[in-house]
C-alpha positions in Angstrom: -212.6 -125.3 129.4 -213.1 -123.1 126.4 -214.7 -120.3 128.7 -211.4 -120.3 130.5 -209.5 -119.9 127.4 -211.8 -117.2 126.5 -211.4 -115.1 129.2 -207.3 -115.9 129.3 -207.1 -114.5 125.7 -209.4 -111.6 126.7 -207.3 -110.5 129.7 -204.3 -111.4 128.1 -205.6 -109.1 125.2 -207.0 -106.2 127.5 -203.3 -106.4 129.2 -201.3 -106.1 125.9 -203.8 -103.2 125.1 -203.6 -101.5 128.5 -200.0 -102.3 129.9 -198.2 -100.2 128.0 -200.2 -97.2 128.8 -200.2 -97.9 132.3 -196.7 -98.0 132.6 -196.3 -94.6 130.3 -199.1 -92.8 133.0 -197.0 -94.1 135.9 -193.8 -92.7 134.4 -195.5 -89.3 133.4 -196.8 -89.4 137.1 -193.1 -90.2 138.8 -191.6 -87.4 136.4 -194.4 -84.7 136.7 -194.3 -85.2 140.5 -190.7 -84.7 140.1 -190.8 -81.9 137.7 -193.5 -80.3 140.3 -191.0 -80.4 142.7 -188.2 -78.5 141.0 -190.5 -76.1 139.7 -191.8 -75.3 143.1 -188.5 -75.1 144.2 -187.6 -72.4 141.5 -190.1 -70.1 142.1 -189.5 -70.0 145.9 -186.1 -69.4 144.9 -186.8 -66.6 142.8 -190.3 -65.1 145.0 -187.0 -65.4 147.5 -184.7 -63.1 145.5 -187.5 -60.8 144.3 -187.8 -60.1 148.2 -191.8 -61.6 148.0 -193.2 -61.0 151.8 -192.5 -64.7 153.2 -196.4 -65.1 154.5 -197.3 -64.5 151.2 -194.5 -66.9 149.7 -195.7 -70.2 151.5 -199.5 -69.2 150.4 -198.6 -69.2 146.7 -196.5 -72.1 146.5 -198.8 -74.3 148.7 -201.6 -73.2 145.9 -199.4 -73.2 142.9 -198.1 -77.4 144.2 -201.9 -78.6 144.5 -202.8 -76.8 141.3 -200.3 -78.7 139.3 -201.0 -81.8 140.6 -204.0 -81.4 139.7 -203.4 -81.0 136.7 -201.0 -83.6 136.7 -203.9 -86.6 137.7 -205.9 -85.4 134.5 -203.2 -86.0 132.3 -202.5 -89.3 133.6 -205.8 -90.3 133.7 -206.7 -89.0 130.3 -203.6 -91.5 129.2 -204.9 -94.4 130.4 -207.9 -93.8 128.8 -210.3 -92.1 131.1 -212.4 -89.6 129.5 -210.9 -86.6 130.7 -214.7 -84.8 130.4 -216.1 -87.3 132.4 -212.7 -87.1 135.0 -213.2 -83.3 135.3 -217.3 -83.8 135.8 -216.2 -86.1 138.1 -213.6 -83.6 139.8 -216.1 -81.3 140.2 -219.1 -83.1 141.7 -216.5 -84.5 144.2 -215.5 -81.1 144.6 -218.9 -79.8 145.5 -219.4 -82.4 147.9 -216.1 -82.3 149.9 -217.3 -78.4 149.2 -220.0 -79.0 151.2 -219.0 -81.3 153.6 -215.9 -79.2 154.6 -217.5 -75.4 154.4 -215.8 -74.6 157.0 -212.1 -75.0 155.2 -214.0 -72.8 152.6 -214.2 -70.2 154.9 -210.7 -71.1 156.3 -209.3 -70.3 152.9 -211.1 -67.3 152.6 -209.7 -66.2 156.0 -206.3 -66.9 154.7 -206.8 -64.8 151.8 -208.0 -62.1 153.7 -204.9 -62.3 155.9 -202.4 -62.2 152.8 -204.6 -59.1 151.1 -204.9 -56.9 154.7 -202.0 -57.9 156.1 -202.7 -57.0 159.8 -199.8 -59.3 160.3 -196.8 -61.1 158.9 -194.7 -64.2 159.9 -191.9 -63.1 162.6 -194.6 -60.8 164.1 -195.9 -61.8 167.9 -199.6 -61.1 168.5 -202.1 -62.0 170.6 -205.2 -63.7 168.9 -208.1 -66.6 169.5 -206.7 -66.3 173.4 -203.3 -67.5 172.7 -200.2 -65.2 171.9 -197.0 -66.6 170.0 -195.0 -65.3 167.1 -196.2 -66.1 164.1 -194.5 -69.2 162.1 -196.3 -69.6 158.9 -199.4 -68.6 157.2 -200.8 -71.4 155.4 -203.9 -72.3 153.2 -206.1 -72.9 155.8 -204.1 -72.3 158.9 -201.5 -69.8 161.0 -199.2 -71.2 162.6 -198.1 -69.8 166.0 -194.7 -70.7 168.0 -194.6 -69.7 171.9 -191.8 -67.8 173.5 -191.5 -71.5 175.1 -191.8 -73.6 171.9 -195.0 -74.2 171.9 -196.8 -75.0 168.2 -200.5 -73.0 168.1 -201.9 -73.6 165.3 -205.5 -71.2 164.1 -207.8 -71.8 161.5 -207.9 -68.6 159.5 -211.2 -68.5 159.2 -212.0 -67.7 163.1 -208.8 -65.3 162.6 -209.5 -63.3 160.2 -212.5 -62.3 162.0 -211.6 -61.5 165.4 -209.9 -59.1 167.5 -206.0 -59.3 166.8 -202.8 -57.4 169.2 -200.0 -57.2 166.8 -197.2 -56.5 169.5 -195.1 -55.9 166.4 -195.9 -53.3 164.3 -194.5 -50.2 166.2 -191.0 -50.0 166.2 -191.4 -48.6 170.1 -193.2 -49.9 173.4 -194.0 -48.9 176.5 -193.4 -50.9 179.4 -195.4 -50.8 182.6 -194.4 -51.4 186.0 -196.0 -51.2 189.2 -193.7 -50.8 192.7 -194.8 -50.6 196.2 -193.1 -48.9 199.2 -194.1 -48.5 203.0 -196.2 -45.3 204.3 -192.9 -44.7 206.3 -190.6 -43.5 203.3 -190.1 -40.8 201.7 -192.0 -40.8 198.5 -190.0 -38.2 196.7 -187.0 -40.1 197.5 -188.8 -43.5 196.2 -189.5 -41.8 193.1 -186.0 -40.5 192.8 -184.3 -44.1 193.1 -187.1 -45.6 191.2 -186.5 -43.1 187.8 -182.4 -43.8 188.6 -182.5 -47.5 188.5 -185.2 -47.2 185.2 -182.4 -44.8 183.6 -179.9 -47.5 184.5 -180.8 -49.4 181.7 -179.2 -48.6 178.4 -182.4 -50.4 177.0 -184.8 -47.8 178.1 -184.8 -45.2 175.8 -184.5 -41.1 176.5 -187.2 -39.9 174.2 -189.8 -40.3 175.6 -188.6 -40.2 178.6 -189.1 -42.4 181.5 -192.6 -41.7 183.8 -192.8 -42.3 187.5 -196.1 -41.7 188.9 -198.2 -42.2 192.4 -200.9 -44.4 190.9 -202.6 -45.4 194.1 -202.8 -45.1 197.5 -203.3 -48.7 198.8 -204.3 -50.9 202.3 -200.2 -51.6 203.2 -198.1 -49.3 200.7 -197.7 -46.7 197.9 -198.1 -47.8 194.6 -196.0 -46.5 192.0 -196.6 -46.7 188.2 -193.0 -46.7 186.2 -193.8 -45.8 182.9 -190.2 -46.7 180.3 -189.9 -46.9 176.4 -187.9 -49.2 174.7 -187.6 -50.6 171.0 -190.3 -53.3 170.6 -187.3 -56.2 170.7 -185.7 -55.2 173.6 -189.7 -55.1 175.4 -188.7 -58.3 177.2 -185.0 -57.5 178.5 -186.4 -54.5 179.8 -189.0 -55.8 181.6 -187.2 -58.4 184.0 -184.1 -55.6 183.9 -186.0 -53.5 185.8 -187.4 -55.6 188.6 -183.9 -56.5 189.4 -182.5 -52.9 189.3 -185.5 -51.6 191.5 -184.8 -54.1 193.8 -181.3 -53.5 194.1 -181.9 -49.8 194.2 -184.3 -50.1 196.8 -182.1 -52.0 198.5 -179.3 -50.0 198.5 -181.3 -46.6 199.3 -182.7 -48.2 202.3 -186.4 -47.9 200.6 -188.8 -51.0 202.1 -191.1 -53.1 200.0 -193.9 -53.4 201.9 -195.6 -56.8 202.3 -199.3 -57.4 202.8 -200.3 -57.3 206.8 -203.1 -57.2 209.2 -203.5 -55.0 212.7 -206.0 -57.1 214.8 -207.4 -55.5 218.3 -208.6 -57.5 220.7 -211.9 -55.8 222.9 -212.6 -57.7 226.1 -216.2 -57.2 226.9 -217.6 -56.2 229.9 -220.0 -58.8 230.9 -216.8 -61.0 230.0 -215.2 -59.3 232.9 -217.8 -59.9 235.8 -217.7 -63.4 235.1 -214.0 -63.6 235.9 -214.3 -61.4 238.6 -217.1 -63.8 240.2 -215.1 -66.9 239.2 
C-alpha cells in the first residue's frame, strides 16, 4: 500500500513538474505552425510581386516550410526539457541514416537544384523527357511534375531528369510544322503542289516569313509523296497542324486531286503443263 502511494505522489509530482511545460510546447507548436504558415504565405506573396520565376518560387518555399519546422521541433523539444544537444545529435544520426537509406532522394534533390540553376526548362513549358511529354506543372524538391494535353499527372524524379536527354518544345518562339500528302501517279504534280501551298497559305496561322515549303520527298509503291513544310508561332503548333489536314483535303477535293490509297496488281500465269491436263481431261 505505501508503494502505491509512493508512486501516486511521484507521478502526481512529475505531472505538476511536467504539465505545465507540456502544455506551453503544445501551444508554441500550434502557434509556430501557424506563424509558419503566414510567413510562407508572405514570401510567396512578395517572391510573387518581385516577379521570382514560379519553378523557382515553389522550390524555395517547399525548403524555406521544412526548414522552419525544423526548427520549430527543437524549440519545442528543448521546452519540454530535452537536451537540445542531444535532440540535434539525434537529428543528425537520423539524418544520416534516412541519408543513407534514401540516396536516391539525395540525388533527387540534387537534380532539382540543377534544374532551378540551368534552367533548361520552366513550368508552363511542354517538353518531352524520361519517354513521356506534358507541360510542365511544378518543379518540386524532389520531383517535376508533368500534366498531359489530356490531363494526365506525370510525375519525374529529378534526379533521372536532370540527367537525360530533354525536347523543350517551348523555348523558340517559332515552329515548324511537318506534313506529309500523297497524290496518284495520274495527277499533275505541279498542279498538286500548287493546291497544296494554297490551302497551307489559307491559314492565317501559318506565318509568311519563312515562307511555306512544298517539296517531292519521295517517290513511293502507290503515290507521290509530298513534304509541306509551314511555320507558325510555337502556340498556335497544334491548331495548325489538324488545320491543315482539313484544308488539303478540302483543296484536294475541290481541285479534283486523288489521294491515293494502298493497292495491289496481281497476274495470274496459267502454266503449261496445267493446260495439257485440261486438254486431256
Amino acid at each position: 500500500m505505501g508503494n502505491v502511494e509512493a508512486y501516486t505522489s511521484k507521478a502526481i509530482e512529475l505531472f505538476m513538474s511536467y504539465a505545465p511545460k507540456l502544455l506551453l510546447a503544445i501551444v508554441v507548436l500550434i502557434l509556430g505552425l501557424w506563424l509558419i504558415r503566414i510567413l510562407v504565405r508572405f514570401i510567396r506573396k512578395a517572391m510573387e510581386s518581385g516577379h521570382t520565376d514560379p519553378s523557382l518560387q515553389k522550390f524555395l518555399l517547399s525548403l524555406i516550410s521544412i526548414l522552419l519546422k525544423a526548427l520549430l521541433l527543437i524549440s519545442v523539444a528543448s521546452m519540454i526539457g530535452i537536451a537540445t544537444t542531444a535532440f540535434v545529435a539525434i537529428l543528425g544520426a537520423a539524418g544520416l541514416a534516412i541519408g543513407l537509406a534514401l540516396s536516391g532522394n539525395l540525388s533527387n534533390f540534387a537534380g532539382g537544384v540543377l534544374i532551378l540553376f540551368l534552367k533548361p526548362f520552366k513550368v508552363g513549358d511542354f517538353i518531352n523527357a524520361q519517354g513521356h511529354a506534358g507541360f510542365v506543372h511544378e518543379i518540386q524538391v524532389f520531383h517535376t511534375i508533368l500534366k498531359t494535353p489530356d490531363n494526365k499527372t506525370i510525375i519525374i524524379p529529378n534526379g533521372i531528369l536532370s540527367n537525360g536527354s530533354i525536347i523543350n518544345f517551348s523555348t523558340e518562339s517559332q515552329r515548324r510544322v511537318d506534313l506529309t500528302f500523297s497524290v496518284s501517279y495520274k495527277d499533275d504534280v505541279k498542279k498538286a503542289r500548287e493546291v497544296l501551298l494554297q490551302a497551307v497559305n489559307s491559314d492565317q496561322k501559318v506565318l509568311k516569313d519563312p515562307a511555306p515549303e512544298i517539296l517531292v520527298s519521295q517517290l513511293g509503291n502507290n503515290a507521290v509523296n509530298f513534304e509541306a513544310r509551314a511555320w507558325c508561332k510555337t502556340d498556335d503548333y497544334w491548331d495548325v497542324y489538324f488545320k491543315m489536314h482539313e484544308n488539303v483535303k478540302l483543296a484536294f477535293d475541290k481541285a479534283g486531286v486523288s489521294i491515293p490509297f494502298p493497292q495491289q496488281d496481281i497476274h495470274v500465269y496459267q502454266h503449261k503443263a496445267f493446260k495439257v491436263m485440261q486438254e486431256k481431261s
